[in-house]
C-alpha positions, 0 to 999 in steps of 0.5 A: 030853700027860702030866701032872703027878702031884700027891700029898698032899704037894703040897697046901700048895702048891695055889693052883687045884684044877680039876673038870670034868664033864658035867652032865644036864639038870635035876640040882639039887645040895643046899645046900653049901660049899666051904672054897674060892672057888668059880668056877663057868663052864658052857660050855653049858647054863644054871646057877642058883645059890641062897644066903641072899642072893640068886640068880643065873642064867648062861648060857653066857658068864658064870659064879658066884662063890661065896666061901670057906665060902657056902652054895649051892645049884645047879640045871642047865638043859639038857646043861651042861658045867660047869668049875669052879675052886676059889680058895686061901682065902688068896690076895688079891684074890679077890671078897668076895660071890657074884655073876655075873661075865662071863667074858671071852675071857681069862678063859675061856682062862685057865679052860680052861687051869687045867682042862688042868692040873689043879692050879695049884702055886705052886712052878711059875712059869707056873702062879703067873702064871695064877693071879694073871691068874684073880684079876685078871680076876675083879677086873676084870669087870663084873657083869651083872643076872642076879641075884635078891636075896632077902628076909631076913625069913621072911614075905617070902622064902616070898612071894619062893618063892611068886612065884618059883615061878609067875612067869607068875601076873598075880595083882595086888600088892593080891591077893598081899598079901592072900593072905598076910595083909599090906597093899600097903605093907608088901609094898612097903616090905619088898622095897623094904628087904630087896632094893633093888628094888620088887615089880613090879621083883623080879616082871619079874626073877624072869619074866626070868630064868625065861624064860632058864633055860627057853630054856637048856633048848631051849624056843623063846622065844615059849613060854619067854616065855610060860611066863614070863608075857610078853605077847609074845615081842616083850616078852621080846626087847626085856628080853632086849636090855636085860639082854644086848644081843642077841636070844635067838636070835642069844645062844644061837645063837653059844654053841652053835658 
């Protein structure tokens, strides 16, 4: 199949770049930005995305948003192949804050379909209306609790790192404080106000997320559960349900085909 070829001149007339690769297990991409929106849609492997505000972590069947111009960080768990779409900054309608997004069984065909051309060119009618079906699904999609939101006072981020960092630690919350120097209440009361979640909440969505990412890079789910601080394997799927309404098993089992 040929393709257009795209010059410099045709650069005003781009509303969708595309890229395509193959990802190793493990690569971390420094912090960085893009003068575009950024859609980021990992067919297989599992990506986590970092940002001042939050982080978020897709398996396959969801992807990441990253506005025009937002700082982020990204790191791949298992072989992934990764398709990413870069938005017009311009064009309306597209999602103001960074997010997960499902990705629908449209919204993936319509990805692949961008990536296949290579550029969408607003002087092609077929490639305008693809365009204009990206941004309306981008819209439309619901926003799964695949995400992380981080603490914006520096204390209270590096105690977010610190329980990020060993989430199978069972070091109370009374420990934790104490070791960094503040009461119970006001680690509790500042990752109430600067996440919207409590401690304990924040601390099973970080293990959560931890043991996606670990069974994202082919560990079973009883040690990716453990690893994570479950009591259980049963503990984890019965999480894993509520987040996904599936078994780990039965998730990754049907990406894989």
């Amino acid at each position: 199949m040929s393709r257009k070829r795209h010059t410099s001149a045709d650069e005003p007339y781009f509303l969708v770049r595309t890229l395509a690769n193959e990802v190793p297990d493990g690569r971390a991409l420094p912090p960085h930005a893009h003068p575009w929106g950024q859609l980021i849609y990992a067919v297989s492997g599992v990506l986590s995305v970092w940002t001042e505000q939050g982080s978020w972590v897709a398996p396959p069947h969801w992807a990441v948003w990253a506005p025009a111009g937002v700082v982020h960080a990204m790191r791949f768990t298992g072989a992934t192949s990764l398709r990413t779409l870069y938005v017009r900054p311009d064009l309306a309608g597209q999602p103001e804050q960074s997010g997960v997004i499902t990705v629908s069984p449209l919204l993936r065909e319509l990805i692949l379909r961008a990536i296949e051309i290579g550029m969408l060119d607003r002087r092609e009618p077929t490639h305008v209306a693809i365009a204009d079906l990206i941004l309306h699904e981008l819209r439309a999609q619901s926003t799964p609790s695949l995400d992380l939101p981080q603490p914006r006072t520096a204390l209270f981020r590096r105690i977010a790192e610190h329980v990020a960092a060993a989430p199978g630690e069972r070091r109370g919350q009374a420990a934790l404080a104490k070791h960094f120097g503040v009461s119970v209440r006001t680690l509790e009361r500042a990752f109430v106000g600067e996440t919207g979640l409590s401690l304990g909440r924040w601390r099973r969505q970080a293990r959560f997320l931890h043991a996606l990412r670990r069974i994202g890079g082919g560990a079973p789910v009883k040690q990716a559960a453990l690893d994570a601080g479950y009591r259980s394997a049963s503990a984890f799927i019965a999480a894993f349900r509520v987040a996904l309404n599936t078994t780990p098993g039965r998730y990754f089992e049907a990406k894989r085909r």
